[in-house]
N, C-alpha and C positions, 0 to 999 in steps of 0.2 A: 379310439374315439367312437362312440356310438353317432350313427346319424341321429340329423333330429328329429325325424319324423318320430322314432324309437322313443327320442326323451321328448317329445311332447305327449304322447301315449300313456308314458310313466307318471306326467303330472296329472295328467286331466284321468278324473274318475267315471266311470262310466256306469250310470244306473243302469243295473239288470234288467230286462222287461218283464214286469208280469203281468200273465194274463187274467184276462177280465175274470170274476167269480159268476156272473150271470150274464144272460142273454134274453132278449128282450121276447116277454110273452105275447106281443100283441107282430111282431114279424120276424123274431127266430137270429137278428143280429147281435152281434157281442154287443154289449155292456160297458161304457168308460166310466171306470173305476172314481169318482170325485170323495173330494173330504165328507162330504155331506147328503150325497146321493150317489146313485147308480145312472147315469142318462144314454138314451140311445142316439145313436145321430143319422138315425135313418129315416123313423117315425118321429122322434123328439119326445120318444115316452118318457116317463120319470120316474123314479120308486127311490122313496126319499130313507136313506138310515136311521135308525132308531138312537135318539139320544141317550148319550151314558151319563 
């Protein structure tokens, strides 16, 4: 029998993290990646994505 810490591991999926693609121009902090933007949560800059 597997423990179940093991087979709870097995069920639950674990999103990979990826890192931010920018970093904020106006103080040099990463970037949280959003649907719709890029925002900083140091300055509270914003650089909005280009709609497709």
């Amino acid at each position: 029998m597997e423990d179940k810490a093991v087979q709870h591991a097995k069920k639950k999926s674990i999103k990979a993290y990826k890192p931010a693609a920018k970093f904020c121009s106006k103080c040099g902090a990463r970037m949280a990646d959003h649907k719709d933007r890029f925002a900083c949560g140091r300055c509270k800059y914003t650089e909005w994505k280009a709609n497709k």
